[in-house]
C-alpha positions as CSV (number, residue, x, y, z in Angstrom):
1,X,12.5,-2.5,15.6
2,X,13.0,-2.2,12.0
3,X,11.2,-0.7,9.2
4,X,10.7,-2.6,5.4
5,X,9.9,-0.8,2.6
6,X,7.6,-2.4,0.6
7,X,7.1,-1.4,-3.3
8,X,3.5,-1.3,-4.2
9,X,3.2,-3.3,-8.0
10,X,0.1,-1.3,-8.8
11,X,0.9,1.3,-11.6
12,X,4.3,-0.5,-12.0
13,X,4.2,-1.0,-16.0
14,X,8.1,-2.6,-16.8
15,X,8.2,-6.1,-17.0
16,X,8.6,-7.9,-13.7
17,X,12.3,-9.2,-14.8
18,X,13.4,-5.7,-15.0
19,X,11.7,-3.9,-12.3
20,X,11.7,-6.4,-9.0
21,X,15.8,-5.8,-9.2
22,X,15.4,-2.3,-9.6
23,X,13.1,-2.3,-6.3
24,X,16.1,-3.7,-4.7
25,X,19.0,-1.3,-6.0
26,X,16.9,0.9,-4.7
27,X,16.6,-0.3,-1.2
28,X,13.2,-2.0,-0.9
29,X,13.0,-5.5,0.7
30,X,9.8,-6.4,-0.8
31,X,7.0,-6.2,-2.7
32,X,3.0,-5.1,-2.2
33,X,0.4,-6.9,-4.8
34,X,-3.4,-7.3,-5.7
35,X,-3.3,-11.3,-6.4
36,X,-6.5,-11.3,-7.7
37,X,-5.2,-8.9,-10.7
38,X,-2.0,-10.3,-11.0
39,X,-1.6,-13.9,-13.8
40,X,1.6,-16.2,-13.4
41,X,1.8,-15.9,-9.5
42,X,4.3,-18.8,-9.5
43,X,6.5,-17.3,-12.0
44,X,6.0,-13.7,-9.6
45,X,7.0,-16.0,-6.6
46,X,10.6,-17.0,-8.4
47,X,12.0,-14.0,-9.6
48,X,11.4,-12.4,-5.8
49,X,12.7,-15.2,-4.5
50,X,16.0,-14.9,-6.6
51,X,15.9,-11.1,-5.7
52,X,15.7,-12.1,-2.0
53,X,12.1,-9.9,-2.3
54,X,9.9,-10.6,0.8
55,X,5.7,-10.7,-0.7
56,X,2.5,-8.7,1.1
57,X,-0.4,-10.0,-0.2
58,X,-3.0,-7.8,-1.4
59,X,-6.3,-9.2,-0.8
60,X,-9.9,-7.3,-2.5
61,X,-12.8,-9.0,-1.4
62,X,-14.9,-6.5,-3.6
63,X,-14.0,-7.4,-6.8
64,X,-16.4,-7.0,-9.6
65,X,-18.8,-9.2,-9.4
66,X,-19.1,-10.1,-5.3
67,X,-22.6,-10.3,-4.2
68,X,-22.6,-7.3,-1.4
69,X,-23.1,-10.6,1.6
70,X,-20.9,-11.1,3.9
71,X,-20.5,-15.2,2.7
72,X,-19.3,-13.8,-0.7
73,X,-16.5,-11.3,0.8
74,X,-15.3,-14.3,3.0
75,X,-15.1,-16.6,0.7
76,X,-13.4,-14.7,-1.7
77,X,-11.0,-14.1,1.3
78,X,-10.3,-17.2,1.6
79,X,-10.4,-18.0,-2.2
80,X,-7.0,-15.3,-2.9
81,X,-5.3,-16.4,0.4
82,X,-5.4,-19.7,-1.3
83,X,-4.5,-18.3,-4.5
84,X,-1.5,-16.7,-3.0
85,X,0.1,-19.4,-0.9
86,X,2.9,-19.3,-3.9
87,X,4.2,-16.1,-2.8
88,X,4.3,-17.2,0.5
89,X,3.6,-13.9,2.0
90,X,4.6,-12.2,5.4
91,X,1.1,-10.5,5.5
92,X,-2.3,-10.1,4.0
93,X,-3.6,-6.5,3.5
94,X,-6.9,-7.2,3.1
95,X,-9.6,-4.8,1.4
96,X,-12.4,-6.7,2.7
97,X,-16.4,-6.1,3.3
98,X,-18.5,-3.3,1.9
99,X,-19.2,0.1,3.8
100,X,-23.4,-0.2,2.9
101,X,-23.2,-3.1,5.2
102,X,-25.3,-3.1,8.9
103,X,-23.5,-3.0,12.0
104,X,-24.9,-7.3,12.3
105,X,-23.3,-8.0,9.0
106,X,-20.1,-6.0,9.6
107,X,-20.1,-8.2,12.6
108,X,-20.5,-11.4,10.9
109,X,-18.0,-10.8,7.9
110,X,-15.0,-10.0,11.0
111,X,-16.1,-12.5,13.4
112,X,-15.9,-15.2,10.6
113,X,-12.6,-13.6,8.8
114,X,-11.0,-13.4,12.0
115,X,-11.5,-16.8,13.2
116,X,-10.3,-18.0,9.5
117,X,-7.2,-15.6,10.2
118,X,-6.1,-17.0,13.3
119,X,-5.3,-20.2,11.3
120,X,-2.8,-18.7,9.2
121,X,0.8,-18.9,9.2
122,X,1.0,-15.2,8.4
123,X,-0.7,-12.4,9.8
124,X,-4.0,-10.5,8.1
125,X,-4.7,-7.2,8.6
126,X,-7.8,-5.3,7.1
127,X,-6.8,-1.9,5.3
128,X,-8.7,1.5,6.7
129,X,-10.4,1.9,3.2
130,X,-13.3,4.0,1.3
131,X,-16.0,1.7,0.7
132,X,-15.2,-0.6,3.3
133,X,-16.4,-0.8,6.9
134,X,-13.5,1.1,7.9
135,X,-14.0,3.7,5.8
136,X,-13.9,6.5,8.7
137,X,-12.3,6.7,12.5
138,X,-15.3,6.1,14.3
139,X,-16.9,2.6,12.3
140,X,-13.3,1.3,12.0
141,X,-13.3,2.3,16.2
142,X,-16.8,0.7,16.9
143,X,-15.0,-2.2,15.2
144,X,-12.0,-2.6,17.1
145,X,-14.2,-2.5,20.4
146,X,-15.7,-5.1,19.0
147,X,-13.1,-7.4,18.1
148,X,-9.8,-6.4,19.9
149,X,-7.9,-9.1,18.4
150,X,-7.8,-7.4,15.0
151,X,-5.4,-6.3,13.2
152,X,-5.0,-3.4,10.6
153,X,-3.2,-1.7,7.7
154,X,-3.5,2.1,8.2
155,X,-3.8,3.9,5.5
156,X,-5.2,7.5,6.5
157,X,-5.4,9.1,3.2
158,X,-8.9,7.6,2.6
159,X,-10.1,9.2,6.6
160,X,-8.6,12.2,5.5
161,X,-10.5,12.4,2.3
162,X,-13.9,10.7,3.5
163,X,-14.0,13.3,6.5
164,X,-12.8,16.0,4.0
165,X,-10.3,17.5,7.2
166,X,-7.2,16.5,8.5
167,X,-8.7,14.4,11.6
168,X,-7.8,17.1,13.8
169,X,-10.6,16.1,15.9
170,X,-9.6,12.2,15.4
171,X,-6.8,11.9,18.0
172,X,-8.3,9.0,20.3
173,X,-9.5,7.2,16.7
174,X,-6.5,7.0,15.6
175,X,-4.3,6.2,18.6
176,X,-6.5,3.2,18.6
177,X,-6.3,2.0,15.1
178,X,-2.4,2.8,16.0
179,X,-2.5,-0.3,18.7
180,X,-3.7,-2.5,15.6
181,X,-1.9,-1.6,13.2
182,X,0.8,-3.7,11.7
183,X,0.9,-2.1,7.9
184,X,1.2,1.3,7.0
185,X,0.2,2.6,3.6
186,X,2.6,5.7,3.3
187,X,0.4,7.8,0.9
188,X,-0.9,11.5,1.8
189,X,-4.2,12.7,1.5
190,X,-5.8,16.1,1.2
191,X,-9.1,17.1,2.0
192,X,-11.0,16.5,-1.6
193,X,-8.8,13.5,-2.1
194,X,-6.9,10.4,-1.6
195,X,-3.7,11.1,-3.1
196,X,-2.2,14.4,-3.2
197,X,-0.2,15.3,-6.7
198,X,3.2,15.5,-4.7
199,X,4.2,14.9,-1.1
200,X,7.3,16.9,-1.6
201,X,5.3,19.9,-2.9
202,X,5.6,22.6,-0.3
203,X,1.5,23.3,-1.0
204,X,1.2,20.1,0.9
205,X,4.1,19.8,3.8
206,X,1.2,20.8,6.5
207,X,-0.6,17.4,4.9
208,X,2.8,15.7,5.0
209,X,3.6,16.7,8.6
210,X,0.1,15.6,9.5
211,X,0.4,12.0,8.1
212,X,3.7,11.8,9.5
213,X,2.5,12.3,13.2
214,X,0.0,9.5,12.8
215,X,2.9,7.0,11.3
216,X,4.6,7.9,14.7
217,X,2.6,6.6,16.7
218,X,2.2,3.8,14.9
219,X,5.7,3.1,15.0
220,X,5.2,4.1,19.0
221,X,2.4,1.6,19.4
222,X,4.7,-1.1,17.2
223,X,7.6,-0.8,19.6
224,X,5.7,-1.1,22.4
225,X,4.1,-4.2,21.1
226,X,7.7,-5.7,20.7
227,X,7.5,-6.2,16.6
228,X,10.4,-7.3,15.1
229,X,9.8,-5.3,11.9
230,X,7.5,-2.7,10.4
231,X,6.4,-2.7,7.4
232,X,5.1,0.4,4.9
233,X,4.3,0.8,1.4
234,X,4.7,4.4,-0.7
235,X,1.0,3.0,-2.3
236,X,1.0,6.3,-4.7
237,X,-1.5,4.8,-7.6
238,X,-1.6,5.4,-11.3
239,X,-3.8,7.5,-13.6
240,X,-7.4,7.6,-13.0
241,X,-5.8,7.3,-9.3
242,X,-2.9,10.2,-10.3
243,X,-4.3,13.2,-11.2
244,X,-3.9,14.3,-15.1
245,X,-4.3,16.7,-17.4
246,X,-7.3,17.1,-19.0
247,X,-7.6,16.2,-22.8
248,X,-3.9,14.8,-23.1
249,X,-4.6,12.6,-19.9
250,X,-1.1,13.3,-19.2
251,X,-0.5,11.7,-15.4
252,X,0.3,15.2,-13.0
253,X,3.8,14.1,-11.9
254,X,6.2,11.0,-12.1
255,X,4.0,7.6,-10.4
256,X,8.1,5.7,-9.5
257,X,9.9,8.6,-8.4
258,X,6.8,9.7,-6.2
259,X,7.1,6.5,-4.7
260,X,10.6,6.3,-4.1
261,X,11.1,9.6,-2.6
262,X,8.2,8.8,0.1
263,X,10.5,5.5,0.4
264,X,13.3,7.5,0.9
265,X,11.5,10.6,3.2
266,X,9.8,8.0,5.5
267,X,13.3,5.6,5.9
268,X,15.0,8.8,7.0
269,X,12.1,9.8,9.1
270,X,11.6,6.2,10.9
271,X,16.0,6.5,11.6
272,X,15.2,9.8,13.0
273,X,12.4,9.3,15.6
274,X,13.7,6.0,16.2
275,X,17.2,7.4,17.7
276,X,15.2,10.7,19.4
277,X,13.3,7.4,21.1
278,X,16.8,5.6,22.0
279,X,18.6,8.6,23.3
280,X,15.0,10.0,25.4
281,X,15.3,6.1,27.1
């Protein structure tokens, strides 16, 4: 198995023609983006092309203005999917449903998405999110149960943050969203937040270690699977996501090199517990 990087466009503020060949000096071998936020998707779809960029496609079914039904979220599902056939994507992350949302409604949206999904050329996968169903271990859990054949990007920041603790009580969760998951969202989260103000801070390694444990068996759950490729994204996000100072609004750290070191860390920490697996076979 091997592992893409994937660069996240949110936050990303040079112009395309400059910074989609920078992504690949810099080792990624694609790109990560909202299509409902993103104009000239076709002109987006030709530059990766010529930079031999693969595309995820970010799907947000709870865009401002989405009636909170279950009909609304699916069809705006299927409205971006259509929206970014151009980019001919390897995957849909999908941010999808709404976390106020009855266990029967829940229900519908995935029974209905899922069925749409399976008709796909390329694989969807919902993204373990605030304000989603999946918001925490154990709806994302009675999910799964539900519907075994989905699929998800794991992004544990949000758990971490939502359940204010490092999941330390979350094993069994988590090894199952593991056997779903076919995305990983490669961003740390600390107890009061989403999105910690460094990874490489020493204040945070115990947060790091954590998040890297879960990505393992991820990885573990990939391999076993008999994936090709995995895929992450360092999805670090911008001010008001990046914290700032106040008055100045000053973001609390560099938004690209955060994201490429976590690039960097995890590539050298997928090469590492990839060949303790080969040599322990």
């Amino acid at each position: 198995m091997e592992l893409k990087r994937m660069r996240s466009l949110w936050g990303v503020e040079a112009p395309l023609e400059e910074a989609l060949p920078d992504f690949k000096t810099r080792g990624y071998q694609g790109i990560e983006v909202a299509v409902i936020f993103t104009p000239e998707l076709e002109n987006l779809a030709a530059l990766c092309k010529d930079q031999n960029l693969e595309v995820i496609a970010q799907i947000l079914t709870a865009f401002p203005g989405t009636p909170r039904t279950p009909k609304a979220h699916l069809q705006a599902l299927k409205a971006q999917v259509e929206l970014a056939r151009p980019l001919e994507p390897i995957l849909f992350n999908v941010q999808g449903g709404c976390d106020s949302w009855s266990e029967l409604e829940q229900d519908q949206f995935y029974d209905a998405a899922l069925r749409y999904a399976s008709t796909l050329e390329a694989p969807l996968a919902f993204e373990t999110h605030r304000g989603q169903p999946t918001f925490t271990p154990w709806t994302t859990a009675r999910i799964l149960q539900a519907f075994p054949e989905m699929r998800l990007t794991c992004d544990l920041s949000h758990w971490v943050n939502v359940c204010e603790r490092l999941l330390e009580d979350q094993e069994d969760n988590i090894r199952l969203a593991a056997q779903h998951c076919i995305h990983i969202h490669v961003r740390v989260g600390y107890e009061e937040g989403p999105q910690v103000t460094d990874p490489s801070a020493p204040e945070f390694a115990t947060h790091l270690t954590a998040h890297e444990q879960w990505w393992e068996w991820m990885w573990e759950a990939q391999m076993a699977r008999g994936q090709q490729f995995s895929t992450l994204t360092p999805e670090f996000g911008p001010p008001g996501y990046q914290h700032t100072l106040p008055f100045s609004g000053e973001p609390v750290g560099q938004l690209d090199a955060i994201c490429n070191w976590m690039a960097e860390k995890q590539l050298h920490h997928f090469n590492f517990w990839k060949s303790s697996i080969e040599i322990s076979q």
